[in-house]
N, C-alpha and C positions, 0 to 999 in steps of 0.2 A: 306434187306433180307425179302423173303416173304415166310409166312406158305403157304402152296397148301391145302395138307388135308394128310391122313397117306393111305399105306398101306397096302394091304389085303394082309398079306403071304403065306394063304393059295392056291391063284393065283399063286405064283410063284416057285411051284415043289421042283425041286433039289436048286434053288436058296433062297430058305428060311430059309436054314441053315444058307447060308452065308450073311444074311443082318443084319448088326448093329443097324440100324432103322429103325419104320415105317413111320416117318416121312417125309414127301416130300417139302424140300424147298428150292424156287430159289433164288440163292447168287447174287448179285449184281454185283459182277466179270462178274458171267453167264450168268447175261442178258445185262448187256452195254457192253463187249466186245467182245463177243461173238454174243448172239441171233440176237440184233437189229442193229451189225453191217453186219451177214451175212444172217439171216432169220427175217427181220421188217416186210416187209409185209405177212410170214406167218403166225407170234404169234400175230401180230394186230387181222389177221381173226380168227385165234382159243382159243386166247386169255379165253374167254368166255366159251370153252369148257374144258380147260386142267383139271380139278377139274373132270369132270364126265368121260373124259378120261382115269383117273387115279384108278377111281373107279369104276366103269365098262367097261374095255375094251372087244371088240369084239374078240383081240387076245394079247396074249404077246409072244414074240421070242426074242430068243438071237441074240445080236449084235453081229456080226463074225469080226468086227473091233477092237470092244473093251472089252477088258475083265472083266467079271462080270458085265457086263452091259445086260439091258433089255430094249426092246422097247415096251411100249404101242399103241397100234394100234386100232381105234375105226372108223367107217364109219356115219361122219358127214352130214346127210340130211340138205339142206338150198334151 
């Protein structure tokens, strides 16, 4: 299990009611059976940025898949 970093509630509108924690971290489940069996080569590349992604994104929107869920979205110069 790894800390990320927490956060900011105030980013997240009508959804800051409903979030238990600020905390951001990824479970071990998430990342070996999940992430790096279906997205390895994208979290290799952004790996590096998830932390400023989290903490300053360019946008956050709701997931229409899944419920209570929110996507961070930040445009990566390289």
């Amino acid at each position: 299990m790894q800390y990320i970093t927490n956060l900011d509630r105030k980013k997240l509108g009508v959804y800051e009611s409903k979030l238990i924690t600020e905390e951001v971290i990824l479970t071990d489940e998430r990342l070996y059976e999940h992430i790096l069996l279906y997205h390895e080569g994208e979290y290799k590349r952004l790996r590096p940025y998830i932390k400023s992604i989290i903490e300053n994104p360019d946008y956050i929107v709701e997931d229409n898949r899944h419920k209570d869920t929110m996507i961070y979205l930040k445009q990566i110069d390289t």
